[in-house]
C-alpha positions as CSV (number, residue, x, y, z in Angstrom):
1,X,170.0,83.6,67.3
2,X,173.4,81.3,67.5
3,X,173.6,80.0,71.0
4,X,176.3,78.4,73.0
5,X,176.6,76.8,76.0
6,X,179.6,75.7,77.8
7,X,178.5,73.4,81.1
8,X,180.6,72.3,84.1
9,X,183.9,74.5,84.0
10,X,185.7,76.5,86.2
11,X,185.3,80.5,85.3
12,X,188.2,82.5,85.4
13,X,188.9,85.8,86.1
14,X,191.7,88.1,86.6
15,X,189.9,88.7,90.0
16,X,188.3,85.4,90.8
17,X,187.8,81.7,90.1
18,X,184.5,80.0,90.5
19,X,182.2,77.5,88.7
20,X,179.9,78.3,86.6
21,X,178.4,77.6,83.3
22,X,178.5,80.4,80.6
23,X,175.9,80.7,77.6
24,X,176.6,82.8,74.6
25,X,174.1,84.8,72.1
26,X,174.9,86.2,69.2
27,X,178.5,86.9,69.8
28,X,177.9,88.3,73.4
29,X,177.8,86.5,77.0
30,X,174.4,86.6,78.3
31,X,174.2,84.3,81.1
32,X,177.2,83.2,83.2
33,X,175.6,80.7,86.4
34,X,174.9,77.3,87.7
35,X,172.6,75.2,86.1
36,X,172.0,77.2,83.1
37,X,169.4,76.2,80.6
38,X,170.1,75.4,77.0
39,X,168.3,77.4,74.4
40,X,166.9,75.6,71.8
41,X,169.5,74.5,69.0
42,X,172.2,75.7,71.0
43,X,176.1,74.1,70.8
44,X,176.7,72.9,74.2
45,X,180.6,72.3,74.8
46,X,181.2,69.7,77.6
47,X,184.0,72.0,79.7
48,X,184.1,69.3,83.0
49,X,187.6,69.8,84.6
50,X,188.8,72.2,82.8
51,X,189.0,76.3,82.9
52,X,186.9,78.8,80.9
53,X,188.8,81.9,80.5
54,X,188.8,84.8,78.5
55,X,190.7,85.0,75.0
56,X,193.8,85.8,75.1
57,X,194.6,89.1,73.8
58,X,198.2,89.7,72.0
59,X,199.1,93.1,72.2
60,X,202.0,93.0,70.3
61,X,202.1,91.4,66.8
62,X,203.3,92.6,63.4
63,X,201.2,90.5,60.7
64,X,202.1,91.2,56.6
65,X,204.5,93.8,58.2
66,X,207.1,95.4,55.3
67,X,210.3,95.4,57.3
68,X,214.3,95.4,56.2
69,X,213.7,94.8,53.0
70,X,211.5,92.0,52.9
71,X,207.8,90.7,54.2
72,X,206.7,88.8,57.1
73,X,205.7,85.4,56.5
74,X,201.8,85.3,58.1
75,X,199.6,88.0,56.8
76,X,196.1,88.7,58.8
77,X,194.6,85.8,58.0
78,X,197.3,83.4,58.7
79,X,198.4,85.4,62.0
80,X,195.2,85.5,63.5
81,X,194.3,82.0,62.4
82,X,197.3,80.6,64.5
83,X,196.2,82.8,67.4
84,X,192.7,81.6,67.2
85,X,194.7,77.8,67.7
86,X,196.5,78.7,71.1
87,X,193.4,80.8,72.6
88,X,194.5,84.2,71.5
89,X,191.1,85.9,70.2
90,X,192.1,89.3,69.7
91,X,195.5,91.5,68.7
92,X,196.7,94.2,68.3
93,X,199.1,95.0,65.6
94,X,201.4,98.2,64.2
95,X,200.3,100.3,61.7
96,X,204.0,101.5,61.0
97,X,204.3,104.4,58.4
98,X,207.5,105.5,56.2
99,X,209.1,108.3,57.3
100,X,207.5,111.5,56.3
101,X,204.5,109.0,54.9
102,X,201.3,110.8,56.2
103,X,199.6,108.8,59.4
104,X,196.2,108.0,57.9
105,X,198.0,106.6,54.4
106,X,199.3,104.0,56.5
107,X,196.7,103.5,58.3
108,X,194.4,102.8,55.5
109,X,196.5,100.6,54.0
110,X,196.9,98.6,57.5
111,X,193.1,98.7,57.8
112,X,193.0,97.2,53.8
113,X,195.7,94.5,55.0
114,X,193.8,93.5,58.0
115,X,190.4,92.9,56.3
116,X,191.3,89.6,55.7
117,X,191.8,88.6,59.6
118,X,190.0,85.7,61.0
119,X,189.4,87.1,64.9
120,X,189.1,90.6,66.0
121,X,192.2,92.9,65.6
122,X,192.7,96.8,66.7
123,X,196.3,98.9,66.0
124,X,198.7,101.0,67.5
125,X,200.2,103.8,65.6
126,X,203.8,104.1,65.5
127,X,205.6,107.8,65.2
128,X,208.1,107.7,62.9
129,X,208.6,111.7,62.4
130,X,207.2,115.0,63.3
131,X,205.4,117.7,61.8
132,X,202.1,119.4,62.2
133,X,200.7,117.1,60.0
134,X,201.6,114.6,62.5
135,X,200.1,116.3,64.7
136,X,196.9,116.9,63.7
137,X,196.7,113.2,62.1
138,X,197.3,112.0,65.7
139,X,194.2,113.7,66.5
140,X,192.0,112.1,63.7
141,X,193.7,108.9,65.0
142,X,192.0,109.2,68.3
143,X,188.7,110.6,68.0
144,X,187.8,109.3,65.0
145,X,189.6,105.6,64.2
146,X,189.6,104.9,68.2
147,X,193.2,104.5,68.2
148,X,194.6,105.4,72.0
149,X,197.8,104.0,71.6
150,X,201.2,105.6,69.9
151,X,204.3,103.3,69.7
152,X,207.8,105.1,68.9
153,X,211.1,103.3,68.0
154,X,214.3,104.3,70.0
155,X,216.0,102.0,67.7
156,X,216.5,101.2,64.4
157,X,218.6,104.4,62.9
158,X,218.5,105.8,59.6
159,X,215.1,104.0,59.1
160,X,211.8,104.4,61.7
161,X,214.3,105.9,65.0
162,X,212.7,108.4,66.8
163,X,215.2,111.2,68.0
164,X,214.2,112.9,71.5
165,X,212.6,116.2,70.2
166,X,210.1,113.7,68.2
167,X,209.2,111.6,71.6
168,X,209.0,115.1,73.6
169,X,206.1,116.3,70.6
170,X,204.3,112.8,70.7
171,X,204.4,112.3,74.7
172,X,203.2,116.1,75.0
173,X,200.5,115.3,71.8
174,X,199.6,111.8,73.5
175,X,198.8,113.8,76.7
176,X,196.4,116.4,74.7
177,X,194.4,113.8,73.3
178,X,194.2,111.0,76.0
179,X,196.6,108.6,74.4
180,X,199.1,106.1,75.6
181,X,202.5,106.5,74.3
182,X,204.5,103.0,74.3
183,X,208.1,102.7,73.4
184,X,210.7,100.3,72.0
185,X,213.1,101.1,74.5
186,X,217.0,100.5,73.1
187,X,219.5,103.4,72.4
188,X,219.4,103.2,68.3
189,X,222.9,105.2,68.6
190,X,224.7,102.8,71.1
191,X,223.4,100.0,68.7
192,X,224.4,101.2,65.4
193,X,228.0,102.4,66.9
194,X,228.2,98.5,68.3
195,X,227.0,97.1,65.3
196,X,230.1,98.7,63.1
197,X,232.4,97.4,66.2
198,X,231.6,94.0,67.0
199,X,231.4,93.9,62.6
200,X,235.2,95.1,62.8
201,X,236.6,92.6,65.1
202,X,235.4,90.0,62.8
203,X,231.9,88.7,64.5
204,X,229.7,88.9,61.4
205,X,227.3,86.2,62.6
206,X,223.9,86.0,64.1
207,X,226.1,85.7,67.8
208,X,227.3,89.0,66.9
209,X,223.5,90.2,67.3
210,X,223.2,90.3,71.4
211,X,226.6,91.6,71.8
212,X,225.3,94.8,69.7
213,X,222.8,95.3,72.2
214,X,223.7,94.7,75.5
215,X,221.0,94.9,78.7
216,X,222.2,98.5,79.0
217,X,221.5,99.9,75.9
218,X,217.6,99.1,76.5
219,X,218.2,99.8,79.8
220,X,219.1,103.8,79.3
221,X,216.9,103.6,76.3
222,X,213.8,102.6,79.4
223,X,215.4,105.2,81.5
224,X,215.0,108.0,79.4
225,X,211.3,107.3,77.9
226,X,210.4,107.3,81.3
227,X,212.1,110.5,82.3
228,X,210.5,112.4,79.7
229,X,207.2,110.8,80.4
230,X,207.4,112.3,83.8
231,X,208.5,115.3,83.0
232,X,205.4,115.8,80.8
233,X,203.1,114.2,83.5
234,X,202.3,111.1,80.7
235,X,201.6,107.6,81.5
236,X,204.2,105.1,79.3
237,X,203.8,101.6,78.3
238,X,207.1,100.2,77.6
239,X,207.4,97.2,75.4
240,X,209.4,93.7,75.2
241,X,211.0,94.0,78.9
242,X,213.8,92.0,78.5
243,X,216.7,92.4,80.7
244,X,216.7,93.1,84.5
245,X,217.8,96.6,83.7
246,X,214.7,97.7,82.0
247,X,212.6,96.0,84.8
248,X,214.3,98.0,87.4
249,X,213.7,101.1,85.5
250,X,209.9,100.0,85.3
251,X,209.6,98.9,89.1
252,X,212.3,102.3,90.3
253,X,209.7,104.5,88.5
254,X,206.2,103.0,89.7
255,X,207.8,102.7,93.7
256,X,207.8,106.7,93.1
257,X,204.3,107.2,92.0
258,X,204.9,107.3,88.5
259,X,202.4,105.2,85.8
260,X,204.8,103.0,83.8
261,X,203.5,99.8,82.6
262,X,205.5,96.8,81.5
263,X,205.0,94.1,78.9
264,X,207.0,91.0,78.8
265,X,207.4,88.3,75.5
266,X,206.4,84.7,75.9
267,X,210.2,84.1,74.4
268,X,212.1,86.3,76.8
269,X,210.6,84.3,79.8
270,X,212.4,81.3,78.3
271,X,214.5,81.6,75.8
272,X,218.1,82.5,76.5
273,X,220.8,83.6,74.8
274,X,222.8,80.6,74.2
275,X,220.8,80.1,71.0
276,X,222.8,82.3,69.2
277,X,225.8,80.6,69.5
278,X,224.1,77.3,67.2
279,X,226.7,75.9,65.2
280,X,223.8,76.0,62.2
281,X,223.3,79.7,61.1
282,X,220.2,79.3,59.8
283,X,218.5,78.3,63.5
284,X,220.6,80.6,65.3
285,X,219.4,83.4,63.1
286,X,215.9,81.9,63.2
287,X,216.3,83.7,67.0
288,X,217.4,87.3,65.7
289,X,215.2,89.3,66.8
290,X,215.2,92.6,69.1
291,X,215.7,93.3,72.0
292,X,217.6,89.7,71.9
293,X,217.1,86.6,74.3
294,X,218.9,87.4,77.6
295,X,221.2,85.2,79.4
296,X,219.3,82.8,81.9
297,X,219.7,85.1,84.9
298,X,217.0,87.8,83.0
299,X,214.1,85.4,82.4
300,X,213.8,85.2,87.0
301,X,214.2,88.9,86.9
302,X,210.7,89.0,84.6
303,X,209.1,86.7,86.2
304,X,209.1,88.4,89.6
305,X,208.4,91.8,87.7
306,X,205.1,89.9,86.3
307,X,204.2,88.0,90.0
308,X,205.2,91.6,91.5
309,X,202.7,93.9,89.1
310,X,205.6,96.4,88.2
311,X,205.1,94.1,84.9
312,X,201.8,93.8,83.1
313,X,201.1,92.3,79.7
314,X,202.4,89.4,78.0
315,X,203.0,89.2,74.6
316,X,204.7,87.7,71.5
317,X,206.4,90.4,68.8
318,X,204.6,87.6,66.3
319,X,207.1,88.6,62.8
320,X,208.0,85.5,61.1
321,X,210.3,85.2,58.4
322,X,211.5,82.0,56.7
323,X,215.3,81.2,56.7
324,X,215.5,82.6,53.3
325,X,214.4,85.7,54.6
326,X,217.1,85.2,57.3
327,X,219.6,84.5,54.8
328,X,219.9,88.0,53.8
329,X,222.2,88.6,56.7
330,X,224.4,85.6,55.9
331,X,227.5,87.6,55.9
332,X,226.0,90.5,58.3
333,X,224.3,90.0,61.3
334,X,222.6,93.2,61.2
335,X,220.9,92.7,57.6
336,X,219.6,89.9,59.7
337,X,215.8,90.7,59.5
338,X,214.8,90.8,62.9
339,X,211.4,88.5,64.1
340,X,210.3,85.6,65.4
341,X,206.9,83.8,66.1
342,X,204.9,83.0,68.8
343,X,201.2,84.2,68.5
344,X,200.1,80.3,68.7
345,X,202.2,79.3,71.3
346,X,202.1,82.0,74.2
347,X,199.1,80.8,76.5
348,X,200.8,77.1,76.3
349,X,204.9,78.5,77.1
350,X,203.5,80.9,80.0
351,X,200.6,78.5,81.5
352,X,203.3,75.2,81.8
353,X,206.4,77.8,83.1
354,X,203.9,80.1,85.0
355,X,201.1,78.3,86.3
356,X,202.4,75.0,86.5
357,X,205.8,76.1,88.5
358,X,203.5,78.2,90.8
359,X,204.7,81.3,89.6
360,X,201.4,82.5,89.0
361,X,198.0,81.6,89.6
362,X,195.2,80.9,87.1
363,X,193.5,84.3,87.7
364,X,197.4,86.2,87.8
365,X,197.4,84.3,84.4
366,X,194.6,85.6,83.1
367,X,195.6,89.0,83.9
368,X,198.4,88.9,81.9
369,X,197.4,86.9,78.7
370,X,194.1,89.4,78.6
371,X,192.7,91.5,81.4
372,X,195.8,93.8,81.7
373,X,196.0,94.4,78.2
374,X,192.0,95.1,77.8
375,X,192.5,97.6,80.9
376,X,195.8,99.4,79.8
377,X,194.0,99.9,76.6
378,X,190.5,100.8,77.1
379,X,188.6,97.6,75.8
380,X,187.6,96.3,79.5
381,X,185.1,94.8,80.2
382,X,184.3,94.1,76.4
383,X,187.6,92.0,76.2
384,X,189.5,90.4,78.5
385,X,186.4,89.5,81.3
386,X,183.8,86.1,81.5
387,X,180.6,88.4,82.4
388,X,177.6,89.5,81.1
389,X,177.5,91.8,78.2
390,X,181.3,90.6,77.3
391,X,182.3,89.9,74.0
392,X,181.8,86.1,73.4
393,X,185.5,85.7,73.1
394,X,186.6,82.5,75.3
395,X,189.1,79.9,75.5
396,X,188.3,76.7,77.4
397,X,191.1,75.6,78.9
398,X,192.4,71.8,79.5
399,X,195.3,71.6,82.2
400,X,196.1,68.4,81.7
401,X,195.9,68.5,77.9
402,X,199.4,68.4,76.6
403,X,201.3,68.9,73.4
404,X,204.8,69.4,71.9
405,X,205.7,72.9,70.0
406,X,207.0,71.7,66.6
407,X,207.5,74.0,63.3
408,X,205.8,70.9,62.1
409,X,202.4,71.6,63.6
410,X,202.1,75.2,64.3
411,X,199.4,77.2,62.0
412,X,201.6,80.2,61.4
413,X,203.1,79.9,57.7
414,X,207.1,80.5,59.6
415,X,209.3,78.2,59.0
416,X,210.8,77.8,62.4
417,X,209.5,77.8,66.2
418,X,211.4,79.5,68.4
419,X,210.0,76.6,71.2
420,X,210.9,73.8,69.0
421,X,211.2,70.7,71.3
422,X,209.4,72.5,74.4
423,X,206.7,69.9,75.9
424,X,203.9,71.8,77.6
425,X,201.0,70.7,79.9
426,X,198.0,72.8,79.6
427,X,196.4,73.5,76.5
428,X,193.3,75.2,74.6
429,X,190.4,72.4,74.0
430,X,188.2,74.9,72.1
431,X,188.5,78.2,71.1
432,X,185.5,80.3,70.6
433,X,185.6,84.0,68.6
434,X,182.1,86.5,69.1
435,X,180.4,83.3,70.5
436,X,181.4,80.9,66.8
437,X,184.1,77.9,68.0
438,X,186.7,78.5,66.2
439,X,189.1,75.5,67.2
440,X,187.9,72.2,68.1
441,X,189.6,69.4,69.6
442,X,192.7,70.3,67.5
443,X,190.3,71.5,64.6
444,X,191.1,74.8,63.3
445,X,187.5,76.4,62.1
446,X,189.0,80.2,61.3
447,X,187.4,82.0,58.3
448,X,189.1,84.9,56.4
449,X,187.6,88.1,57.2
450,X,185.1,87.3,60.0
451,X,187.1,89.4,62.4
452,X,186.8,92.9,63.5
453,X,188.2,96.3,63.8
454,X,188.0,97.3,67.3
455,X,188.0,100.9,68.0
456,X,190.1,102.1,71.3
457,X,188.1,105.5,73.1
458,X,190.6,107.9,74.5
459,X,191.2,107.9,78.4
460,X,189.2,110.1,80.5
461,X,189.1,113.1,81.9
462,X,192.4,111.9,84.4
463,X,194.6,112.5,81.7
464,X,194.0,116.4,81.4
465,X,193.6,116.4,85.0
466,X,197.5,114.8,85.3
467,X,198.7,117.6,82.8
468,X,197.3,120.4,84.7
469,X,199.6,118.5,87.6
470,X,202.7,118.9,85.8
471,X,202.1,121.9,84.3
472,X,202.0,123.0,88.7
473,X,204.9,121.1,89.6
474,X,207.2,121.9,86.7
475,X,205.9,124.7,84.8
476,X,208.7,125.8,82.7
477,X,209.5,122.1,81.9
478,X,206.4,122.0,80.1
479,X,205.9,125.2,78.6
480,X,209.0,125.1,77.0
481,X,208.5,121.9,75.3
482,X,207.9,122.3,71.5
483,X,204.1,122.2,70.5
């Protein structure tokens, strides 16, 4: 039986802080108390003056993703690896299929793709078209392959766009089958009519990526999603909040009842727009990515939305590509593939401008790096809590351990760190993955393949219960939607 012990920290919660040690067995918390004993041959990590928290959960990340022509940088292993480094123990990626590819294709080849990953993993399934096959795929999806999650892309036409009659069927198919549909809110029609226009005055460069998609343009995109959400009596889960549009969409909806969540990129909260504008192309479109960094007055707006609760989750859009990869948009912002990194880096960024500020609080922390995320997608209490009978999955945290972000230290294999420079105060001392420590001390101990597929049950009974609701309030709305 593999035993750990970790003696003399602080335990923290999303609902409490408290001291306490906490032993592991065999990949499981089975003791968390004062004064606990030490099985024989246990590990026994020395955690005095310092925080034991849950991993951090990421759930948000596109590892060995296929994407405008090219492929990310950090496969499973790699991307996983890096997490394991900053604290994150679990994520969840995309499975992302071609349009008219059938659902369970891609997802077998994700599944083949992820095999390699070094800490536990779990997907959402993105909609890229409609048909009964879809359909009834979405149901194997959920009941069998514990996916509960459906992502669909309001952007990107003429590639993996979803038009409104395909977000009414998924919503309405979500709703069936206990499912959370999530959206990349930004209207893909105001963004490829902008791109051609900002192109025509002569802005070919990576600036010319933010003015192609203004605040607004997510802003209606977050708008509508959440319209037809509550028209169909389905909870929504919008991603990468970046603007103070989208929040007020988010906070406008939730003040009337409605169940919108919110998730907010590490980046976003500090990153602004001015990067863009680098003289050298090559960083500046190191920072492409969508939606793009904001100007400064956004990052306060997300902030409050996460101290407030109308935003939830924190996560990173982890998608690295190298500047050669970049280069492809040289003369075109928009061949620009968009991505940047962050998996490794997002406990440090939001602990030193969260926690240390006073923004948040340790526990308000750990709601957002891991307890939200575990709740919002049905893996509480196995992820995301320090308690009995939780996966082993910890992070011992070191406030006054410090460190500067560098492309020249990170794990992931990208060439560039979007928090190059950045000096943060609070840092992971160990990391430990189903109970094995997987970073030392600045010793990374990942192994290929040891993580896991987590399967995702459907929501309960609430969810049939909420469409028998609208179905009262606004019959013909919802009879008339297509099957």
């Amino acid at each position: 039986m593999t035993s750990l012990l970790i003696r003399g920290g602080t335990v923290v919660n999303a609902d409490r802080a408290f001291r306490a040690d906490v032993l592991t067995q065999d990949g499981k918390i089975s003791a968390v108390g004062d004064n606990l004993a030490a099985p024989a041959g246990a590990t026994i990590v020395d955690a005095g003056g310092q925080y034991v928290m849950p991993g951090g959960i990421d759930p948000h990340t596109h590892m060995q993703l296929p994407f405008m022509g090219t492929t990310t940088m950090d496969d499973f292993f790699t991307g996983t690896a890096a997490g394991m480094a900053g604290g994150t123990t679990t994520i969840i990626d995309f499975v992302i299929p071609n349009p008219q590819q059938p659902l369970m294709e891609a997802y077998q080849t994700w599944r083949g793709w992820a095999e390699k990953a070094a800490s536990d993993y779990s997907f959402h399934m993105a909609i890229t078209w409609w048909d009964e096959t879809v359909r009834r795929d979405m149901g194997t999806l959920v009941q069998q392959e514990g996916i509960n999650s459906f992502k669909h892309f309001m952007a990107y036409k003429n590639a993996i766009m979803c038009d409104d009659e395909t977000l009414v069927n998924s919503f309405k198919r979500s709703l069936e089958l206990g499912a959370m549909p999530t959206v990349h809110a930004e209207n893909g029609e105001l963004v490829f009519l902008l791109q051609k226009e900002v192109a025509a005055m002569g802005i070919t460069g990576p600036e010319g990526h933010p003015l192609s998609r203004p605040p607004m343009v997510e802003g209606e995109a977050a708008n509508r999603a959440i319209a037809i959400a509550d028209v169909l009596g389905v909870p929504i889960y919008v991603v990468h909040v970046s603007c103070i549009e989208a929040a007020e969409a988010i906070a406008r909806a939730r003040a009337r009842g409605q169940r919108v969540y919110g998730e907010v990129l590490a980046g976003h909260l500090v990153v602004d727009d001015s990067v863009y504008r680098h003289p050298d192309f090559a960083t500046a479109a190191a920072h492409v990515m969508s939606p793009p960094f904001r100007p400064k007055g956004h990052q306060e707006a997300l902030w409050r939305g996460l101290q407030s609760g109308n935003l939830h989750t924190t996560a990173t859009d982890h998608c690295t590509f190298c500047a050669a990869q970049k280069a492809a948009g040289k003369d075109d912002f928009s061949k620009i593939p968009n991505g940047t990194g962050g998996v490794e880096e997002r406990l440090a960024v939001i602990w030193d401008a969260g926690v240390n500020t006073g923004r948040l609080t340790p526990s308000e922390f750990v709601a957002v790096t891991s307890a939200n995320t575990a709740k919002l997608f049905n893996i509480y209490p196995q992820k995301g809590s320090v308690s009995v009978g939780a996966d082993a999955d910890l992070v011992v945290w070191d406030p006054q351990g410090s460190k500067t972000l560098s492309a020249k230290t990170q794990h992931s294999k990208g060439d560039f760190n979007i928090f190059e420079g950045r000096s943060v105060r609070g840092i992971p001392s160990h990391t430990v993955s189903q109970g094995e420590l997987v970073f030392v001390q600045g010793d990374l101990r990942a192994k290929q393949g040891a993580g896991r597929y987590i399967k995702r049950p459907a929501f309960g009974p609430n969810f049939a219960a909420a469409k028998q609701r609208a179905e009262t309030l606004a019959p013909s709305a919802v009879q008339r939607s297509p099957a």
